[in-house]
Every structure is written in C-alpha cells, then in structure tokens.
PyMOL Python script that loads the backbone (N, CA, C, O; Angstrom):
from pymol import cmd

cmd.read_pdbstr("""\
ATOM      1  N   UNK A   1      13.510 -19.594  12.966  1.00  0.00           N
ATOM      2  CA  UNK A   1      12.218 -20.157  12.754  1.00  0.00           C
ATOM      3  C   UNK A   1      12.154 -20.763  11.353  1.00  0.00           C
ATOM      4  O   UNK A   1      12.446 -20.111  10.351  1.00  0.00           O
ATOM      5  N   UNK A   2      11.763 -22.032  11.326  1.00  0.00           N
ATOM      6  CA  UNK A   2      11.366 -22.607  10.245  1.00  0.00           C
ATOM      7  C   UNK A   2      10.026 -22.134   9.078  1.00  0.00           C
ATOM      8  O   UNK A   2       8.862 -22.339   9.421  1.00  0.00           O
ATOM      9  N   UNK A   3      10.270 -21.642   8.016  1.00  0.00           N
ATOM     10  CA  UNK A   3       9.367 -21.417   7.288  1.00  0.00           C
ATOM     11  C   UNK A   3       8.709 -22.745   6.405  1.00  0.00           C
ATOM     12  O   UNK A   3       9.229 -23.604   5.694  1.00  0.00           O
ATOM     13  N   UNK A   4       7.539 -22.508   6.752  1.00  0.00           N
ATOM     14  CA  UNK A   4       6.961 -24.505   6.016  1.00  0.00           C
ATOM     15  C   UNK A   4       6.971 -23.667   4.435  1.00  0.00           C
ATOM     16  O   UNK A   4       7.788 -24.314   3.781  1.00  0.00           O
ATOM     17  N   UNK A   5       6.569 -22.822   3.775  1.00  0.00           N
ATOM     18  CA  UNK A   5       5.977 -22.351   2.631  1.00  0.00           C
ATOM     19  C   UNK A   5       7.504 -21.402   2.227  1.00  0.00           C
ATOM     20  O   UNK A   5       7.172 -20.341   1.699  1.00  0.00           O
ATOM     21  N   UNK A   6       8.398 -21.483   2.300  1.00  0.00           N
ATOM     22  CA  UNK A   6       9.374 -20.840   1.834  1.00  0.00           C
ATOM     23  C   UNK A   6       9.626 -21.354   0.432  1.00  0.00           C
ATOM     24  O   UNK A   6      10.087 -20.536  -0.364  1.00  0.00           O
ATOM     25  N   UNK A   7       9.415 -22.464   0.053  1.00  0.00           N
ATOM     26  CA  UNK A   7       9.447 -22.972  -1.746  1.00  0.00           C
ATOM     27  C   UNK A   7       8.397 -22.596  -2.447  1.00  0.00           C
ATOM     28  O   UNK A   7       8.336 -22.994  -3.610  1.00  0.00           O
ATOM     29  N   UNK A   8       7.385 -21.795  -1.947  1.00  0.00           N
ATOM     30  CA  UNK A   8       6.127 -21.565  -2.322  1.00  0.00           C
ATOM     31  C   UNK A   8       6.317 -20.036  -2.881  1.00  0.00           C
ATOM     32  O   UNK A   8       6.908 -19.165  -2.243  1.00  0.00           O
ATOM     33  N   UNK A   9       5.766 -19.857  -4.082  1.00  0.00           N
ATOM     34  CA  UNK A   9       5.216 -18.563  -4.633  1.00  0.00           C
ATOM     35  C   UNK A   9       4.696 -17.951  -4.124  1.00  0.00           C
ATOM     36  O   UNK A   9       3.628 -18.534  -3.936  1.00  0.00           O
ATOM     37  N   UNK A  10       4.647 -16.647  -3.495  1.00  0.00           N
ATOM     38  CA  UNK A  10       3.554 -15.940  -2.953  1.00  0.00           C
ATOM     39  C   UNK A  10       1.891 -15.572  -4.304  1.00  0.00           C
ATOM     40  O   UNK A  10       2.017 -14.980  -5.376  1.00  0.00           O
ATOM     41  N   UNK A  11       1.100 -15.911  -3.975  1.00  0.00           N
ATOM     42  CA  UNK A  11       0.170 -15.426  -4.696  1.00  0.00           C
ATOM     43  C   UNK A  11      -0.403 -14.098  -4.131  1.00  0.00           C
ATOM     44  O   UNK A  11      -0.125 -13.604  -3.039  1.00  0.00           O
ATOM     45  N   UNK A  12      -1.411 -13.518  -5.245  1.00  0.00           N
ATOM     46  CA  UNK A  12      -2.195 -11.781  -4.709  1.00  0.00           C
ATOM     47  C   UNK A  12      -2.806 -11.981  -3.557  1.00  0.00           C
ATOM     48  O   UNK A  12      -2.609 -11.321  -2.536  1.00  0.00           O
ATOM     49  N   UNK A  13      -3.788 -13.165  -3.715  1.00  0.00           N
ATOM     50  CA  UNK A  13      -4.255 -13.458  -2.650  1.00  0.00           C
ATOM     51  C   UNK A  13      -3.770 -14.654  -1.043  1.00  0.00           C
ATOM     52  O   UNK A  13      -4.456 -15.348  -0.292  1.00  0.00           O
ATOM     53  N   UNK A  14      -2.072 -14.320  -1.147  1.00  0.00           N
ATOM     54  CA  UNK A  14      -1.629 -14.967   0.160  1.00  0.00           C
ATOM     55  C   UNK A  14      -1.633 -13.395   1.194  1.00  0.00           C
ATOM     56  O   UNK A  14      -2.033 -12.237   1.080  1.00  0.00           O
ATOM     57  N   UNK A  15      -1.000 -14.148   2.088  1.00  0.00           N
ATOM     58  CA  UNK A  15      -0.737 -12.809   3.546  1.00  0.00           C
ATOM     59  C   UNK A  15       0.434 -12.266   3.148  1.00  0.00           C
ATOM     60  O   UNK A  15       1.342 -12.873   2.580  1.00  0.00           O
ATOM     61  N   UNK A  16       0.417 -11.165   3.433  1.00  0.00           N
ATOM     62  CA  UNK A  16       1.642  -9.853   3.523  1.00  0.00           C
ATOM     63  C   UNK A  16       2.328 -10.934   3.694  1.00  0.00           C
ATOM     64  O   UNK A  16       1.754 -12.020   3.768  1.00  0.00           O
ATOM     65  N   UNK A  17       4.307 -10.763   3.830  1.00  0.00           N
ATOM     66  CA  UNK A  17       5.277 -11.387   4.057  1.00  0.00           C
ATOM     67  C   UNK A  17       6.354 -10.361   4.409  1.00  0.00           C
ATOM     68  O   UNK A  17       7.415 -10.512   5.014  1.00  0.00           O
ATOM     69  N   UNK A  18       5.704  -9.104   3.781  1.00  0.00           N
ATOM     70  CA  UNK A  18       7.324  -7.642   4.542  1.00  0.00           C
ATOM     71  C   UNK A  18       6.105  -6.405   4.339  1.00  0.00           C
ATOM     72  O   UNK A  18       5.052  -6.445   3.704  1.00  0.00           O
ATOM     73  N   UNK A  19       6.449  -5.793   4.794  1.00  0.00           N
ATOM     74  CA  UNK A  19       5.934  -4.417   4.743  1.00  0.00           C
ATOM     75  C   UNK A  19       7.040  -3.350   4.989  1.00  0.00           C
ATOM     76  O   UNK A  19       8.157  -3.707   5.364  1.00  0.00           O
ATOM     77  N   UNK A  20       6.681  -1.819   4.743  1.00  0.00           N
ATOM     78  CA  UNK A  20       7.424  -0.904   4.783  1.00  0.00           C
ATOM     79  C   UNK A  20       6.877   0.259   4.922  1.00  0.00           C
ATOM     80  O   UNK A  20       6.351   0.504   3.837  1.00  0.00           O
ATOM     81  N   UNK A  21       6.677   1.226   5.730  1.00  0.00           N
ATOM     82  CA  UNK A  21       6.531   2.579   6.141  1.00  0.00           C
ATOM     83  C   UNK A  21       6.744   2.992   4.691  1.00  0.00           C
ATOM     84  O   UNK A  21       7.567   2.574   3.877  1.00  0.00           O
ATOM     85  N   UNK A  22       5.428   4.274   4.526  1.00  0.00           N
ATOM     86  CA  UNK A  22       5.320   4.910   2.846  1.00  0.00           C
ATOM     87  C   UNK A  22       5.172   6.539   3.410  1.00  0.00           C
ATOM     88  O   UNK A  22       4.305   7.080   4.097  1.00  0.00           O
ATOM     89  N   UNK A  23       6.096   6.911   2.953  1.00  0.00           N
ATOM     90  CA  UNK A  23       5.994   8.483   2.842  1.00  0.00           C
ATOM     91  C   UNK A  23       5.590   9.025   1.541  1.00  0.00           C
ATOM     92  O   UNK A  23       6.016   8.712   0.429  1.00  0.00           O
ATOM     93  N   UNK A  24       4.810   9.780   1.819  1.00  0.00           N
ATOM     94  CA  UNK A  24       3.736  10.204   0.359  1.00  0.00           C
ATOM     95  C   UNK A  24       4.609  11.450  -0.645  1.00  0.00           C
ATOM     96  O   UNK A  24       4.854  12.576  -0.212  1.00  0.00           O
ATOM     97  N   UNK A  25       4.832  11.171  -1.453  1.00  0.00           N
ATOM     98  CA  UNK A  25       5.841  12.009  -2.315  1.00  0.00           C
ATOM     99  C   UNK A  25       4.824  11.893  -3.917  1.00  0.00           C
ATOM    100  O   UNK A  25       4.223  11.037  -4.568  1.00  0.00           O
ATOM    101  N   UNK A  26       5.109  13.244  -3.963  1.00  0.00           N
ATOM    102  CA  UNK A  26       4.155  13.663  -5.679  1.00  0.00           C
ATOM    103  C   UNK A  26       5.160  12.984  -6.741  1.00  0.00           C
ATOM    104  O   UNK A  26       4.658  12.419  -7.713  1.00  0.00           O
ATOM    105  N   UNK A  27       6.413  13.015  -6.609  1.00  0.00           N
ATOM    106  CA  UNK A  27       7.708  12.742  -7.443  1.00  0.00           C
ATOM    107  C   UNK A  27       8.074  11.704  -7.844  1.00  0.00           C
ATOM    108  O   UNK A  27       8.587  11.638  -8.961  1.00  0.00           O
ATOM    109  N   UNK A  28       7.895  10.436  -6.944  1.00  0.00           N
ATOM    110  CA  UNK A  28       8.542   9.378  -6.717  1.00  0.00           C
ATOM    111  C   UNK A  28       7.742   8.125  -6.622  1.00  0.00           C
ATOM    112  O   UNK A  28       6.749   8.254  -5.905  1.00  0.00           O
ATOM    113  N   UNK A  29       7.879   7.148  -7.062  1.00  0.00           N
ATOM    114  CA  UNK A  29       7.278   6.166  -6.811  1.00  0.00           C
ATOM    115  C   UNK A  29       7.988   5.264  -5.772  1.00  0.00           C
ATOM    116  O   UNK A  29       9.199   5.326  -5.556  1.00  0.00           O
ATOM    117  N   UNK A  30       6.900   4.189  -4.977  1.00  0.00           N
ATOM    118  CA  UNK A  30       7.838   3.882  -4.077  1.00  0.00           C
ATOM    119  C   UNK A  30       8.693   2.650  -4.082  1.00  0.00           C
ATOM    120  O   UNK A  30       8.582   2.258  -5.244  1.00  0.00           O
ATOM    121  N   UNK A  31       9.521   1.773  -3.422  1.00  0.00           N
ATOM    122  CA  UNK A  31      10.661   0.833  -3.838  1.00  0.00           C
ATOM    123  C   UNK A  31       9.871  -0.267  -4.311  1.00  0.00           C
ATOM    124  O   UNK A  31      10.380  -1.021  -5.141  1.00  0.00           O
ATOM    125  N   UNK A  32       8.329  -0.534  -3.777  1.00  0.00           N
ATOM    126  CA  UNK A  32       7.940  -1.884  -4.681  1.00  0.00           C
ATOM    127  C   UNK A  32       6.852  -1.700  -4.698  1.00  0.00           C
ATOM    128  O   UNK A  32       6.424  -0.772  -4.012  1.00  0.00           O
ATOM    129  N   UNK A  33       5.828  -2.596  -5.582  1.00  0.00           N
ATOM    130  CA  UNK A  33       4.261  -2.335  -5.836  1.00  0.00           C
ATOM    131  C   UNK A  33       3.711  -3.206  -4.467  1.00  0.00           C
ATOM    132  O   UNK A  33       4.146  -4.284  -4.060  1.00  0.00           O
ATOM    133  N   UNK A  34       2.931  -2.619  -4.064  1.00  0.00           N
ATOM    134  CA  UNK A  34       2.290  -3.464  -2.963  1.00  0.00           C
ATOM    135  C   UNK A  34       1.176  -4.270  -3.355  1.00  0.00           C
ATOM    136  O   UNK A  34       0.634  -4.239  -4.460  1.00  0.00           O
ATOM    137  N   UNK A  35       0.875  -4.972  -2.410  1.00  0.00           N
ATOM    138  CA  UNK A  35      -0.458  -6.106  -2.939  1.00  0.00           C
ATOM    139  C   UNK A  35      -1.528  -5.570  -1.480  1.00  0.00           C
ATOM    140  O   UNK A  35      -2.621  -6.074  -1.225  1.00  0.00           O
ATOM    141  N   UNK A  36      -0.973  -4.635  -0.812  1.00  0.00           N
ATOM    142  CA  UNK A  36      -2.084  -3.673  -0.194  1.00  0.00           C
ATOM    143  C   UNK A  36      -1.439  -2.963   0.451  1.00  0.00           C
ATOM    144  O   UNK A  36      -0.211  -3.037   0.469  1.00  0.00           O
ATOM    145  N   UNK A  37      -2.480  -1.661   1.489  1.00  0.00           N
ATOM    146  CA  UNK A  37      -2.105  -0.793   1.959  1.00  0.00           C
ATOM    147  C   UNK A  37      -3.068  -0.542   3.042  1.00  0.00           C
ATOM    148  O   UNK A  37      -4.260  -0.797   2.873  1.00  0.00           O
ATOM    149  N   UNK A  38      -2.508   0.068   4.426  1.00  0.00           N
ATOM    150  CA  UNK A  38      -2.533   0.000   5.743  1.00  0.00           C
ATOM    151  C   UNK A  38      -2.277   1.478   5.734  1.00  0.00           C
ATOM    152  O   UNK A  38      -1.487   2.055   4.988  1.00  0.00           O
ATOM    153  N   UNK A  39      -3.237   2.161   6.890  1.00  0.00           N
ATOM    154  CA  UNK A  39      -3.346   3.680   7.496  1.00  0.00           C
ATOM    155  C   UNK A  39      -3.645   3.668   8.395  1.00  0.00           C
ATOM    156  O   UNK A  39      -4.781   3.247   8.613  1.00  0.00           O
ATOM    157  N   UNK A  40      -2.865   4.096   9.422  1.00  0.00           N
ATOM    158  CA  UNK A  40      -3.007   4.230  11.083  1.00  0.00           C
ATOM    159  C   UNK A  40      -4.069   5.135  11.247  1.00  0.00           C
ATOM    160  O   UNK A  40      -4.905   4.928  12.126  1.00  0.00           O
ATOM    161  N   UNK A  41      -4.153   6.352  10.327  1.00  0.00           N
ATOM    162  CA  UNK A  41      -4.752   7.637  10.614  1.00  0.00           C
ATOM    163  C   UNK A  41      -5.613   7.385   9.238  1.00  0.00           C
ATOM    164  O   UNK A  41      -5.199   7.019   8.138  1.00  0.00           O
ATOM    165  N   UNK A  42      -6.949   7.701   9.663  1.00  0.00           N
ATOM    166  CA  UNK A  42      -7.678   7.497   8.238  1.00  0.00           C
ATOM    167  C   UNK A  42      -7.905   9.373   7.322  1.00  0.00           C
ATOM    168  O   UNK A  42      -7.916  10.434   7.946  1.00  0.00           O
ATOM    169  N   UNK A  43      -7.980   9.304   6.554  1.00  0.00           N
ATOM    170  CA  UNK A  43      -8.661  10.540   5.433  1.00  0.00           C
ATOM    171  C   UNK A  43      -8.596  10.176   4.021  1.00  0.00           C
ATOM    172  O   UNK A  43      -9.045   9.087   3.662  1.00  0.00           O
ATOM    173  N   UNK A  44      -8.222  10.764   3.420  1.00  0.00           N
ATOM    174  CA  UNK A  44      -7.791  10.686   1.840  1.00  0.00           C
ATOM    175  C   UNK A  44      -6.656   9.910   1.703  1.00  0.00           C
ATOM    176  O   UNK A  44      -5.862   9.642   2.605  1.00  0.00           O
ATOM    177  N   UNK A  45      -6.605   9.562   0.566  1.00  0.00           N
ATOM    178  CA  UNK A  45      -5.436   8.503  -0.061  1.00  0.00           C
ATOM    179  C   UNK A  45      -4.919   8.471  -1.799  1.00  0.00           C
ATOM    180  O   UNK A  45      -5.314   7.595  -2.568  1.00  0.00           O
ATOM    181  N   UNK A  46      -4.053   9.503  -2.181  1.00  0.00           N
ATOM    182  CA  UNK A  46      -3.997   9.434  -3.617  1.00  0.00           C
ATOM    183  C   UNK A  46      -2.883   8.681  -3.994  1.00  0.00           C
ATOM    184  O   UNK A  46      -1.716   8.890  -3.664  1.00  0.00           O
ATOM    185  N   UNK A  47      -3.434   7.554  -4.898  1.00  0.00           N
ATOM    186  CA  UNK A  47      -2.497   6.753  -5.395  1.00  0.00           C
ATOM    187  C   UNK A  47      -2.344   6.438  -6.831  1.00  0.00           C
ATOM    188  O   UNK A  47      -3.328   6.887  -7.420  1.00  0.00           O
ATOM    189  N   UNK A  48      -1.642   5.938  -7.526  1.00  0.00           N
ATOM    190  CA  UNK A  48      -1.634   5.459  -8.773  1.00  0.00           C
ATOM    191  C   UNK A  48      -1.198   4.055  -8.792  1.00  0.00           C
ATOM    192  O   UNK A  48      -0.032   3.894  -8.432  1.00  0.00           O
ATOM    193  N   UNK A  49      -2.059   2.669  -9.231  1.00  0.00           N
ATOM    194  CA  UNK A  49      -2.438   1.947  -9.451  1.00  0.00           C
ATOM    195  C   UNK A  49      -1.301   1.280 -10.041  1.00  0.00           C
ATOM    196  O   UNK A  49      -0.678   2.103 -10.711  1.00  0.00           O
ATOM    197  N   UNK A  50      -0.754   0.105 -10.077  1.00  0.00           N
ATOM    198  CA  UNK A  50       0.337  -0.466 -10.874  1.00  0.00           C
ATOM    199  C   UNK A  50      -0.180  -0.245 -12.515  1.00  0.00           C
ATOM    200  O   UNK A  50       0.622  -0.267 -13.448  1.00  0.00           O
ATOM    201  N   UNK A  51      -1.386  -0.069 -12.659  1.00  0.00           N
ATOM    202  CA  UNK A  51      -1.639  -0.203 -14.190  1.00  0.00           C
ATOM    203  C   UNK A  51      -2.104   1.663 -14.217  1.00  0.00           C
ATOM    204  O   UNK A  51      -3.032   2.152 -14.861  1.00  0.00           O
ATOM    205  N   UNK A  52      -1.420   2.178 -13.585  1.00  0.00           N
ATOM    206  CA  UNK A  52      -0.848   3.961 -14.260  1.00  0.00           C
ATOM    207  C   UNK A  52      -2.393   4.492 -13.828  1.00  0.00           C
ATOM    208  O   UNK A  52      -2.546   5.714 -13.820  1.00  0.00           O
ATOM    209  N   UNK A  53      -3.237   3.873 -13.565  1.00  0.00           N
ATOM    210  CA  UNK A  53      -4.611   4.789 -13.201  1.00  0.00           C
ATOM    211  C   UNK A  53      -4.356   5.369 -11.857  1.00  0.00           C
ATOM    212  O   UNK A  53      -3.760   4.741 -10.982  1.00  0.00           O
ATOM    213  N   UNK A  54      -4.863   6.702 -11.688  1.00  0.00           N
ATOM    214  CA  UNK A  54      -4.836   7.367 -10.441  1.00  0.00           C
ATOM    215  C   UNK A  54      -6.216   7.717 -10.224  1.00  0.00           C
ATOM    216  O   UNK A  54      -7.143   7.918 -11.008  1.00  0.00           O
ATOM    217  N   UNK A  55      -6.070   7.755  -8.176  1.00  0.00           N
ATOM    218  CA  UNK A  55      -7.359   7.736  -8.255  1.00  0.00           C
ATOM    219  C   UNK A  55      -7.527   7.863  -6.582  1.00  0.00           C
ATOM    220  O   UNK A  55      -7.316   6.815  -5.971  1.00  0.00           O
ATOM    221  N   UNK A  56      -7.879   9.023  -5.803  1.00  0.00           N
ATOM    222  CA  UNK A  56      -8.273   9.457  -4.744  1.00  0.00           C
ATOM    223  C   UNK A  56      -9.199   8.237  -3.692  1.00  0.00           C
ATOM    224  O   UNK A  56     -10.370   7.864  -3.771  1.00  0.00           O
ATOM    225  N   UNK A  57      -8.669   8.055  -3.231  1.00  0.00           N
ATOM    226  CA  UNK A  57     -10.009   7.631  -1.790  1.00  0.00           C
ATOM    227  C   UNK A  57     -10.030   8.029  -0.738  1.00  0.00           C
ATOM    228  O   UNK A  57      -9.233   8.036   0.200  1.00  0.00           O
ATOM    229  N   UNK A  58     -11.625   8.607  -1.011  1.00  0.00           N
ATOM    230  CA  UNK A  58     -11.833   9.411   0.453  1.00  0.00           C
ATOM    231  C   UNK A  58     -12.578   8.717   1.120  1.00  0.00           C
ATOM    232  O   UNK A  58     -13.388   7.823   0.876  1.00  0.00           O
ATOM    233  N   UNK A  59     -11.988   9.549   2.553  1.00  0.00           N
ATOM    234  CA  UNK A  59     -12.435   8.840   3.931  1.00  0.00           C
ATOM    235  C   UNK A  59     -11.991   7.376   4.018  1.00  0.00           C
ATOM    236  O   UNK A  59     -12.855   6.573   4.370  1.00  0.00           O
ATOM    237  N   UNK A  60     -10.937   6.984   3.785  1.00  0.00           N
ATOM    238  CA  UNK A  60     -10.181   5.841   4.089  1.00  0.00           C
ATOM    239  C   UNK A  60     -10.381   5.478   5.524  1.00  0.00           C
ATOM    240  O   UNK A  60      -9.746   6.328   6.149  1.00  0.00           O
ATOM    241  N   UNK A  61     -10.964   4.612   6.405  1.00  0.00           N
ATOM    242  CA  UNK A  61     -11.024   4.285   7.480  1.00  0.00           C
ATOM    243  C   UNK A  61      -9.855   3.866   8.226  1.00  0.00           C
ATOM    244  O   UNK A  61      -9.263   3.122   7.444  1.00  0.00           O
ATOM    245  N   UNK A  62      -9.263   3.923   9.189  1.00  0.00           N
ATOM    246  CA  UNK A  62      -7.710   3.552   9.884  1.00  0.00           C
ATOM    247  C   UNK A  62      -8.099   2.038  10.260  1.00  0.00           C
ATOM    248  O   UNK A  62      -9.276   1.744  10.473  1.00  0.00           O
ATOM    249  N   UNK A  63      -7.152   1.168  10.327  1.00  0.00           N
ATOM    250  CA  UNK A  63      -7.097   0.170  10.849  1.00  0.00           C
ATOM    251  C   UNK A  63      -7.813  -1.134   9.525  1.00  0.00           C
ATOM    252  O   UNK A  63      -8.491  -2.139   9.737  1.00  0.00           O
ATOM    253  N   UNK A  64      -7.435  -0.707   8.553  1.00  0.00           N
ATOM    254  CA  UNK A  64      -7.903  -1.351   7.648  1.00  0.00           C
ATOM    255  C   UNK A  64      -7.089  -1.663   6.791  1.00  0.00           C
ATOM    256  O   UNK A  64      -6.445  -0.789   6.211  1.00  0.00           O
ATOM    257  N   UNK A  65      -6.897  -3.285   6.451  1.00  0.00           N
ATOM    258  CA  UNK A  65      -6.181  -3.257   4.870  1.00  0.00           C
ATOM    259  C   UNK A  65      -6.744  -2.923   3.331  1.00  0.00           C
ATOM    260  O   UNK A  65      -7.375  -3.808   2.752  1.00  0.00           O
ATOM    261  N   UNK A  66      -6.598  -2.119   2.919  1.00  0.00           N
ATOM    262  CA  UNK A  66      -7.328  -2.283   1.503  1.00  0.00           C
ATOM    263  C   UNK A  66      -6.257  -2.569   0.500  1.00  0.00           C
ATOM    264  O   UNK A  66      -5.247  -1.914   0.246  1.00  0.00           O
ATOM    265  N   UNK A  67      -6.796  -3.949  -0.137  1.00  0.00           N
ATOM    266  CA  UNK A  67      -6.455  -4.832  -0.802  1.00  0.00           C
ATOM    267  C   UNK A  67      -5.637  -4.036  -2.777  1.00  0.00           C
ATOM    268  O   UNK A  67      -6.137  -4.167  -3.894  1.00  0.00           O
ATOM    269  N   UNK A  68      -4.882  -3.616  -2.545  1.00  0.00           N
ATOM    270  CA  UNK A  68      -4.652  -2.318  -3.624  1.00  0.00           C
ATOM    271  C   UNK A  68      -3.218  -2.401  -4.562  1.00  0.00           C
ATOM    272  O   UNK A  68      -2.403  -1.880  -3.800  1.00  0.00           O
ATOM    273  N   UNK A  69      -2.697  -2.663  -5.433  1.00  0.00           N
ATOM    274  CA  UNK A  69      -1.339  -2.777  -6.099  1.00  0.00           C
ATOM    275  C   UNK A  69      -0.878  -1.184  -6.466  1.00  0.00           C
ATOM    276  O   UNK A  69      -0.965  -0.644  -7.569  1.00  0.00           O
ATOM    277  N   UNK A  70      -0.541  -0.801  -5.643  1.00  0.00           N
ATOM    278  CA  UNK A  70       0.012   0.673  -5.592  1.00  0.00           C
ATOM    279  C   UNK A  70       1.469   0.970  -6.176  1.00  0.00           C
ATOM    280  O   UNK A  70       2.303   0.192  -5.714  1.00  0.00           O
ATOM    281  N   UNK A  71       1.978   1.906  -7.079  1.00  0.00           N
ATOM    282  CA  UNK A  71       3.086   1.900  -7.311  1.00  0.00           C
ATOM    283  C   UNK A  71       3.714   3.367  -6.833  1.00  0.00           C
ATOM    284  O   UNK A  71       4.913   3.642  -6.877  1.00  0.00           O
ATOM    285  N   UNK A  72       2.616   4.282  -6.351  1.00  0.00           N
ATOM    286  CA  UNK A  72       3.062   5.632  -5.810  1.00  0.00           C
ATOM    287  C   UNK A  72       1.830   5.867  -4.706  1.00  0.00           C
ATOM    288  O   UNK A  72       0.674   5.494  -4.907  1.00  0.00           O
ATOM    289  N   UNK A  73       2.366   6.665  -3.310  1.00  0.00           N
ATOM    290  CA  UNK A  73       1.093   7.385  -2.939  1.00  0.00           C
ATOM    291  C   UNK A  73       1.456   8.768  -3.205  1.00  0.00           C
ATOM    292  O   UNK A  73       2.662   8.904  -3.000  1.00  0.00           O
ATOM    293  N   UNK A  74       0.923   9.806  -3.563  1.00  0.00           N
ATOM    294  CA  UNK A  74       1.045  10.898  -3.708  1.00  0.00           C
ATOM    295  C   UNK A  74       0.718  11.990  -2.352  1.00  0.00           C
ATOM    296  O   UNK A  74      -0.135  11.854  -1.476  1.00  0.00           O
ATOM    297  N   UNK A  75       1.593  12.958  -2.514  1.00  0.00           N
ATOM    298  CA  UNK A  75       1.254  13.977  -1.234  1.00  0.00           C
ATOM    299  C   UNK A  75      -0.012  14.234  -1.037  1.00  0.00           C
ATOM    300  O   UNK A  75      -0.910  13.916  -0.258  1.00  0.00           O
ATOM    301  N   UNK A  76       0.279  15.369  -2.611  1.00  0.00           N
ATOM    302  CA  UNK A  76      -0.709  15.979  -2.624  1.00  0.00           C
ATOM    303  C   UNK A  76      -2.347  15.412  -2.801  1.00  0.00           C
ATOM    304  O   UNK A  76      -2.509  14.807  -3.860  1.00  0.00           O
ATOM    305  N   UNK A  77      -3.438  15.506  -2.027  1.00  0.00           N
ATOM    306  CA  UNK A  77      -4.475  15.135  -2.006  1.00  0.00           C
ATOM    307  C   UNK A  77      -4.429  13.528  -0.753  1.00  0.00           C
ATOM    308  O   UNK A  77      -5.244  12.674  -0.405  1.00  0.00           O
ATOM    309  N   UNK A  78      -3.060  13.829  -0.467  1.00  0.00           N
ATOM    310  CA  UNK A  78      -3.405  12.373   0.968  1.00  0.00           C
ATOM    311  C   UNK A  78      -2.989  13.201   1.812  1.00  0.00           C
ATOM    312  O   UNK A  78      -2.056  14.004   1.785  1.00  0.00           O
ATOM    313  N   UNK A  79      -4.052  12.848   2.870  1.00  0.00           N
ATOM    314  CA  UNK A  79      -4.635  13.381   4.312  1.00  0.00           C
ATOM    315  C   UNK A  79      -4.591  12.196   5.073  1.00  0.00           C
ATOM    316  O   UNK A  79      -4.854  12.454   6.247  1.00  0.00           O
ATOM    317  N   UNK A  80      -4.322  10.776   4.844  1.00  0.00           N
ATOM    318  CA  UNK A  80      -4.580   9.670   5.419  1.00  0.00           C
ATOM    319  C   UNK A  80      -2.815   9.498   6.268  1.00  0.00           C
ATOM    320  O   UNK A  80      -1.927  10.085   5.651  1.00  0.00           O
ATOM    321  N   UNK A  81      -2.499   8.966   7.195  1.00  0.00           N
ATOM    322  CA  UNK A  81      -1.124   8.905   7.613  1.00  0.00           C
ATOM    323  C   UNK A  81      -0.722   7.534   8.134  1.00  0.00           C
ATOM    324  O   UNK A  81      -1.481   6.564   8.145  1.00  0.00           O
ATOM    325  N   UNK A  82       0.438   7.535   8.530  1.00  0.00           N
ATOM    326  CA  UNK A  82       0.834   6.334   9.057  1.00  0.00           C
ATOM    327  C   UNK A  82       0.628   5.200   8.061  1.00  0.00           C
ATOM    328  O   UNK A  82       0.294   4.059   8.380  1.00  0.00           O
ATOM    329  N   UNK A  83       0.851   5.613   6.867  1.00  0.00           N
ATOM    330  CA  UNK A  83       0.536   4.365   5.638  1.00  0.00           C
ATOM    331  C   UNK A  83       1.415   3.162   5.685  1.00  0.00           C
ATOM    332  O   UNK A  83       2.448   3.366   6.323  1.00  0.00           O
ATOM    333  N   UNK A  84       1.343   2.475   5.399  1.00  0.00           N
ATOM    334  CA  UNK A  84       1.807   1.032   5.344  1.00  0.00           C
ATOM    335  C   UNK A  84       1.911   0.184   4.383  1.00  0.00           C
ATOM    336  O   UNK A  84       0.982  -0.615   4.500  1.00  0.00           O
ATOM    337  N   UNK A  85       2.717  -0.125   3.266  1.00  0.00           N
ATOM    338  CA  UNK A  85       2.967  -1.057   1.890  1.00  0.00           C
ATOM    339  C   UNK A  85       2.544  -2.177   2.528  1.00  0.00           C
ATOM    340  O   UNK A  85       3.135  -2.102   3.605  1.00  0.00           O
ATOM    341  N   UNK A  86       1.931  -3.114   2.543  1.00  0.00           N
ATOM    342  CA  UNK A  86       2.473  -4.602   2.246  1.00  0.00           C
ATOM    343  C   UNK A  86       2.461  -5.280   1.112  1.00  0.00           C
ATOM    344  O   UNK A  86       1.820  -4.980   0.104  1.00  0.00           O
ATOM    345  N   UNK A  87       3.320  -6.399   1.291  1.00  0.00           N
ATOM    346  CA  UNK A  87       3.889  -6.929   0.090  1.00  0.00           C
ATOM    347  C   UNK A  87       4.086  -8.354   0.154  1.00  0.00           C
ATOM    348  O   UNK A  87       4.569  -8.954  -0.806  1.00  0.00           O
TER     349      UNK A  87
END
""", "prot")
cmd.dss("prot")
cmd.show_as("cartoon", "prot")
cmd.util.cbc("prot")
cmd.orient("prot")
C-alpha cells in the first residue's frame, strides 16, 4: 500500500501510526512516549507524564482515547486493563 504522507512529519495532533500493548510495571518505563492511550477495561490509570509529573486517573472510561504523552504506566494504583500506547 502506498503511503501519500510518508515524507510528512507526524505532528501531536496527527492519527496514531503504531501502537503497542502496555503492561503496567512500577520499575520501568515503557519503549516509547505515547501521544495517547487506549483501555479496553476502564478504572484507574497511574502514569507519569513525559515531563516527570505523575498523576492517577480515576474512572477512566473503556473505549476511549485520552490524548496523553506517557512515559510509564505504573502497576501500582492501575485498575484500568487492556491499555494501549499509541504513537
């Protein structure tokens, strides 16, 4: 398939282009910062922010992108599942 926008920069505000399944680890940050994040299963969501702020969201609704530059999700305090990077 031909890509028309393949010489093109992605900007914050273009569409996903890869995504990746996120397993929530207290330890680790994950392989890239996302420009949002996707939950099959909604609850809590602890993340830390590309700019080092951390910061809980509760009651995350499923089936939603929220628009977020994440550089970790954390275990502890996420209840939300089936998370989703995009990038």
């Amino acid at each position: 398939m031909e890509d028309e926008f393949a010489e093109y920069g992605p900007g914050l505000t273009s569409p996903a282009g890869a995504a990746e399944a996120i397993t929530p680890n207290d330890g680790a940050d994950i392989a890239f910062a996302t420009r949002g994040l996707y939950a099959g299963q909604g609850g809590d969501l602890n993340v830390t922010l590309v700019s080092g702020d951390q910061v809980v969201l509760i009651n995350i609704q499923p089936g939603i992108i929220y628009p977020l530059r994440v550089k970790r999700v954390s275990a502890t305090g996420t209840t939300a599942a089936d998370i989703v990077g995009l990038r």
